[in-house]
Structures are given as structure tokens and as C-alpha cells.
N, C-alpha and C positions, 0 to 999 in steps of 0.2 A: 604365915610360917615364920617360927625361928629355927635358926641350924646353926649345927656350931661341930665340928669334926674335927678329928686328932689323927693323928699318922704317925707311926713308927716302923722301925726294924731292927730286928734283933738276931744276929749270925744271919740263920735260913731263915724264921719266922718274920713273915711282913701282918700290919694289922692295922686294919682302919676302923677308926670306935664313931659312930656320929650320934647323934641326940638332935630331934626339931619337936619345936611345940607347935601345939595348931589350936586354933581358934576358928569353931564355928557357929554365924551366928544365924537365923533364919526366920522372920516375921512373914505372917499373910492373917489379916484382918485381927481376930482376938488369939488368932494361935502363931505362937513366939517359942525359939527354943534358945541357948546357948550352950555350948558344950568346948571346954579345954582335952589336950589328949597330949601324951608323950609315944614319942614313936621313936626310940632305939634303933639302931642298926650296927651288928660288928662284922667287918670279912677278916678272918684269918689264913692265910698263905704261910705253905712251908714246900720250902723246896733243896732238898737233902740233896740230889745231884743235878747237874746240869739239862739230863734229860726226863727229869719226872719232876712231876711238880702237882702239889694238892692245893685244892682250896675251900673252905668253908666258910656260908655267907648267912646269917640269920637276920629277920628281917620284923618287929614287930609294930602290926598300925593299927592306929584307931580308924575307923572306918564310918563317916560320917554318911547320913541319909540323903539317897539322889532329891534334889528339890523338887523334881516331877513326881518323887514318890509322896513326899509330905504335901501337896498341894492337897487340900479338903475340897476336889470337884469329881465329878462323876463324866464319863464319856461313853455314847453309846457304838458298842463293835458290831452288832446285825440286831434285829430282832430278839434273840435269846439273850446274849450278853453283852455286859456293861461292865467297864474298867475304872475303879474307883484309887482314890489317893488315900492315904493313909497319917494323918497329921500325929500320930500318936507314936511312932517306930522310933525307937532307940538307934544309937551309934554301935557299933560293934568291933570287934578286935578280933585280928585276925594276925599270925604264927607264919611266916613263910621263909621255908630254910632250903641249901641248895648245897652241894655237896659235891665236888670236881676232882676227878684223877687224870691227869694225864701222861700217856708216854709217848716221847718221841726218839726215832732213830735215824739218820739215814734221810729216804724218802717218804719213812712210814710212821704215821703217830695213830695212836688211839685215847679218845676223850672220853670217859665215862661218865654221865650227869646221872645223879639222883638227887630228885628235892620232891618237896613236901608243902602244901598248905593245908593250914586249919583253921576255920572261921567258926568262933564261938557265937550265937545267936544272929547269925545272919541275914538279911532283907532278902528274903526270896518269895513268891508268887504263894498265893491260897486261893481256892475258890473255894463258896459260898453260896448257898439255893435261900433268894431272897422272892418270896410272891410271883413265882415263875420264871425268874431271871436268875440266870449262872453269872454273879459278879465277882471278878479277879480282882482282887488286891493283895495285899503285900504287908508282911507280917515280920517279925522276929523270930526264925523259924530255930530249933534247935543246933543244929551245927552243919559244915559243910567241907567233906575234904577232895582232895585231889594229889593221885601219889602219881609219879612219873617216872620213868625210868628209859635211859638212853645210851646207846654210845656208838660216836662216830668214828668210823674209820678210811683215814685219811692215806693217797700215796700220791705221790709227785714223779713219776718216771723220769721225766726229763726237767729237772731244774724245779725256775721257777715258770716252765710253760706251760705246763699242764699240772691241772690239778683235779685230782676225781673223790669225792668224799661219797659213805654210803652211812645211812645214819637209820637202825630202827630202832623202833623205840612200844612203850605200853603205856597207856594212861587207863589212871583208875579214878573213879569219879564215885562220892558217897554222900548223897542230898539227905539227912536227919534232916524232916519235918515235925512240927508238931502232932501231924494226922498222917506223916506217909513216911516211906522209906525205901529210897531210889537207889540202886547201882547201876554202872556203863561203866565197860574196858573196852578199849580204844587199841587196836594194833597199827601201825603206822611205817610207812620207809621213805623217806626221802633221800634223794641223790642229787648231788651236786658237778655239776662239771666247767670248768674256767680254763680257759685256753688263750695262748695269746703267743705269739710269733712276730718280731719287732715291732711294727706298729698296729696292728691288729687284732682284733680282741674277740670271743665267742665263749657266751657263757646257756647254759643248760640247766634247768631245776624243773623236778616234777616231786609230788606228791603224792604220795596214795595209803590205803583209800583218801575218799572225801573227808575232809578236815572237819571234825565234829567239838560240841562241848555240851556240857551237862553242867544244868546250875537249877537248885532247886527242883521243879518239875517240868521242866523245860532241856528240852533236847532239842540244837541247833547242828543241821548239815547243811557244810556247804556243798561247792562242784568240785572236780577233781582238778588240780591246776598243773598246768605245765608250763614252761615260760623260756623260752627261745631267743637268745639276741646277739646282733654281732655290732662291733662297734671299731671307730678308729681314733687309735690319742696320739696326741702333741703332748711337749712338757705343759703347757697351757692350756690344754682346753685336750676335751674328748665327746668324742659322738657315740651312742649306740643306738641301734634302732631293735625291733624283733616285734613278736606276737602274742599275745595269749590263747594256751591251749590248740597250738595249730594242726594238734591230731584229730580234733573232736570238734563232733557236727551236731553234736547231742549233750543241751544243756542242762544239769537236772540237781536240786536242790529239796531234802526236805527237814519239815519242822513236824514235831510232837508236843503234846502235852500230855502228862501220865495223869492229870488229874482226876482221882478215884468220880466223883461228881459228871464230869463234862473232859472226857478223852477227845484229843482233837489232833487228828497227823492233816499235814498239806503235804502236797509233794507239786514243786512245780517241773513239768517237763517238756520241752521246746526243742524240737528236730530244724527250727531254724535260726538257729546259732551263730551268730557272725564273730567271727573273732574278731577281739581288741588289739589291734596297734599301739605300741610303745617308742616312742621318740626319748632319748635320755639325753643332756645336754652339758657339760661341766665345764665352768670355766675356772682358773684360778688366778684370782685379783691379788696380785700380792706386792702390795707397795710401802713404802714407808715404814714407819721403828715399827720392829716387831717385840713381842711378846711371847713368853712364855703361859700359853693356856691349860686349863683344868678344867672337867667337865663338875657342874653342877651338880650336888648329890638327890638333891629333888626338886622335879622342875614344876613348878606350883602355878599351872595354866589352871583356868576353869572351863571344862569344855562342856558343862551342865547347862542344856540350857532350860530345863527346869518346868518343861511342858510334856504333859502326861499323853504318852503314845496309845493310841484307840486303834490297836492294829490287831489284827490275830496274828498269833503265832503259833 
């Protein structure tokens, strides 16, 4: 990556412009690609009084090929189907904008999010009837979007000691195939609760339904989560401990695939469920000349590790 970003403000209006180039490049035996891409981003903020406040963020990327998908090997998943690579898939671009009101008064705010993605020619799954085997790969399918709409509302009865947020929300999910064409709406609430009483601390998050997504032909459910913890701080350091999902004894997760060819749901479900323990531990090292920090506008890890998963889903 290169990046290079600008900042201003003007009266109420704040604005951050950034621009990174990216360079990708990707050899395996006689098949080689390279591809440059400019990836823009602007947020603009305005904030007319002290307790409202808008913000608008557009976001545009080139969107390079996972290297497990371009690897030209084949992988056997049972008997009927085989997971193949795709050395041939183009980079794609994709539109993602996000759109923020807020009002605060008092003890009571409300945040309204609505944002938007759109992926032009996108890398998402196809299957294939090759000599008696259902083989999945992975194509430049037409497009793919996802619309979302949210808004949390927030109150603080007492201070800063309590704090209780309830947030629903809708997602809409629209897979354009070359050969199919998928919708999923998603209805969702989450709530939040953070509590704390001198040094003392209890915080509360649950979920529901089960957290889902849709990409391509492919429909991902998780379990329902709920997430319990109490903890104790120092100006240095803080503890929390807590559980996962400590109401539920019954674990249950499922996956689909809409593929017109080879439909395929799992659902895994386990009545012996152990809940997961959380230990949370924070220290703050704070020694020597300090600095004034800024977070990074893009954090340019490679978490690909570039081998082609032979799993059903």
C-alpha cells in the first residue's frame, strides 16, 4: 500500500479525503497475475449544534482475489463433491457508504445508521455437474449488495453508572448471479448494558436472532450469543471475568447452500453445550515521553493464507 490523507475543517463541517494505491501481485507455476487499484475514501461531518451531529463516510476498493481461490488445484469434500480453484477470476470493486444522525440530550441519545454496499462482479461460489461430480468454484458472479438499517437508543439514568443501549436493526442481502438470484432480510436486536459502581464493573450483551449472513449462494447461521461479565479496576490495571451464553444448554448452528444443482442445509445441534469462560485482563504501561497517537487509515495485514478449504458448508 500507498496512503497519503488530508484533514480539514470548516465552521461545522469536518472532512477527511485519503487515497492508497495497492499493488497485487500473485505467481503459481505458468499462472501469474498483477493488478494496481486506487481505493479513495472521504468522511464528511457536520455538526450544526452541539447536540446533533451528522456524518457521511464513502468508501471505494479494489478488491483483489483470495489466493486460495486462484490456486489451479482441485480438493475432494465426499464422494459427490470437489472444490476447485479458479486461476482465471478478475479483482473487483466494490461502493460502501454509511450514513450517521445523531441526537443527544440529557441522559438520552439516539443514533441512526444507514449504509450500503455494492460489489460489482464479485468472487462468489458456482457449482458445476462435471461426469458425476457436483464441483464448487468460484467465479465473477454479477453483483452483490447489502442494505442495513439501524438505530440505537441510548439512556444513562444515573450518570456515568449505568448505561443501557437497545439497538434494532434490518439487513437486506441481494446475491446477482450469473445463473441465480438470492434475497435474505435479516430482523435483529441487540442490547446492551454497562454498569459500574466505584470500582466495580458488569457489563451484559445479548443478541438475537442468531447472527446470520448471505454472500453469493451461501447462507451462514451462527448461535444466539449472550455474554455476561463482572469485573474490578485500578487506575492500572482491570480484571473482568464472565461467561458465554450462560442461559443456554442448547447449542445450534446452521449452514445452506441455495445451489439450483446440489442444495445442501447442515444444521449442527448439541444439547451438551458447556459454556465458555472469559478471563479479561488490562494493564496500562505508561512510561516515558509520550506522544500524541493517530490510528492508521488502513491496516494492511495479510491474513490469507492462500489454501483452498475442502469443507462443506
Amino acid at each position: 500500500y500507498a496512503y497519503t490523507e488530508y484533514k480539514g475543517k470548516i465552521q461545522n463541517w469536518g472532512y477527511i479525503a485519503n487515497l492508497s494505491l495497492t499493488r497485487f501481485y500473485y505467481s503459481q507455476r505458468d499462472n501469474h497475475s498483477e493488478r494496481y487499484g486506487f481505493q479513495p475514501s472521504l468522511l464528511v461531518s457536520y455538526n450544526p449544534v452541539d447536540n446533533l451531529h451528522f456524518r457521511y463516510h464513502i468508501n471505494l476498493k479494489n478488491n483483489a482475489p483470495s489466493i486460495a481461490y486462484l490456486n489451479d488445484v482441485e480438493q475432494r469434500i465426499d464422494i459427490q463433491q470437489t472444490r476447485r480453484g479458479n486461476p482465471d477470476l478478475k479483482s473487483f470493486r466494490s461502493t460502501i457508504q454509511d450514513f450517521n444522525a445523531i441526537f443527544s440530550t440529557g441522559i438520552f441519545s439516539i443514533d441512526a445508521l444507514v449504509s450500503y454496499a455494492y460489489e460489482k462482479n464479485p468472487i462468489m461460489e458456482s457449482v458445476i455437474y462435471e461426469e458425476g461430480m457436483f464441483i464448487h468454484t468460484y467465479e465473477n458472479q454479477k453483483s452483490f449488495q447489502h442494505l442495513a438499517v439501524e438505530v440505537t437508543f441510548k439512556i444513562k439514568p444515573w450518570k456515568d453508572h449505568i448505561s443501557l443501549s437497545v439497538t434494532p436493526g434490518i439487513n437486506r442481502y441481494i446475491s446477482t448471479g450469473n445463473n441465480y438470484l438470492h434475497t435474505y432480510t435479516l430482523k435483529e436486536l441487540r442490547i446492551n448494558l454497562d454498569a459500574s459502581y466505584k470500582n466495580w464493573l458488569l457489563s451484559f450483551m445479548t443478541i438475537t436472532p442468531p447472527n446470520r449472513y448471505v454472500y453469493g449462494e451461501q447462507l451462514l447461521k451462527g448461535d444466539l450469543m449472550h455474554t455476561l461479565m463482572i469485573g474490578y479496576k485500578q487506575p492500572a490495571w482491570s480484571i473482568m471475568a464472565g461467561i458465554h451464553n450462560p442461559f443456554m444448554k442448547t447449542y445450534r448452528s446452521e449452514n445452506a447452500n441455495w445451489s439450483a444443482l446440489n442444495p445442501v442445509k447442515s444444521d449442527i445441534h448439541s444439547t451438551n453445550m458447556s459454556n465458555t469462560i472469559v478471563v479479561k485482563l488490562n494493564f496500562n504501561l505508561n512510561f516515558g515521553r509520550q506522544y500524541k497517537g493517530a490510528n492508521k487509515g488502513i491496516q494492511n495485514i495479510d491474513t490469507d493464507s492462500g489454501i483452498l478449504q475442502g469443507t462443506k458448508e
